[in-house]
N, C-alpha and C positions, 0 to 999 in steps of 0.2 A: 217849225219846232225850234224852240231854246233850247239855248244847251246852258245850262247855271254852270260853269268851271270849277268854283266855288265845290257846291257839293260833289261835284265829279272828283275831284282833287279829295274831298274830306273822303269819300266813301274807299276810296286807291289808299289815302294814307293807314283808314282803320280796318280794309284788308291785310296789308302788309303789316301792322302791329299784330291784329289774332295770327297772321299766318308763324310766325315767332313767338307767340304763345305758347307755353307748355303746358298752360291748363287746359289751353284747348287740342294740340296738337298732342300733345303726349297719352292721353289716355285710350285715343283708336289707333294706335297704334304698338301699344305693350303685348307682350306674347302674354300665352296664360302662363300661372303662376308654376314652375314645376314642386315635386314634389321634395319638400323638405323645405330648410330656410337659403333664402335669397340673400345676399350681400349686396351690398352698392357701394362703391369708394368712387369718387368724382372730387375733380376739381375746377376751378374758377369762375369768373363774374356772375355769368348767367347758372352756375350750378345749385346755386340759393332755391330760384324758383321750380327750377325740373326738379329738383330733390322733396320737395313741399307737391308740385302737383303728383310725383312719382307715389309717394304717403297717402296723399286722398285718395289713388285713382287701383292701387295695388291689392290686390283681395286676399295673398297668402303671406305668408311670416316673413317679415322684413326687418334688416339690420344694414348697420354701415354707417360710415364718416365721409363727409364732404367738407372741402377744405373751400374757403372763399375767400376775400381779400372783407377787412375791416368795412361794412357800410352797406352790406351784400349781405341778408339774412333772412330766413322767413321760418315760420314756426313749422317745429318738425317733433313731434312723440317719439316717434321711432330712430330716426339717424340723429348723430352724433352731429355736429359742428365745430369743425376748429377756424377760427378765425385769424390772419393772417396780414402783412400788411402787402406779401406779395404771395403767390400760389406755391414757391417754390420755398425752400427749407432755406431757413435765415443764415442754417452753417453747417458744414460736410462733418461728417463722424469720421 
């Protein structure tokens, strides 16, 4: 038997990619919706896409802001976006 490294290696890399998927990890694992509306506030790099599969994958009334750094964005109906150049507030009140 061969062994091709090659695909062995490709198949390990595009495991480890879905497994940090939140389009694919994130929706069997949301609790059910409870009753009334939901919030989400999140922030940073990877918060772009759990906040966009959270939206596709969420069945009851959804609101909230996620904050992400400039270049980091995915289309969202429901949550807000502020875009930032770092996650943290540019200056103290």
């Amino acid at each position: 038997m061969t062994i091709n490294e090659r695909e062995v290696l490709s198949k390990l890399f595009k495991a480890a990619v879905d497994a940090a998927d939140p389009r694919i990890t994130l929706p069997p694992n949301l609790p059910k919706p409870p009753k009334g509306k939901t919030v989400v506030i999140g922030c940073g790099k990877g918060v772009a896409q759990m906040a966009s599969a959270l939206e596709q994958s969420w069945e009851g009334e959804l609101s909230g802001v996620v904050v992400t750094r400039y270049g980091f964005s995915e289309k969202c109906k429901k949550l807000k976006y502020w875009r930032r150049p770092t996650q943290f507030p540019m200056r103290t009140v």
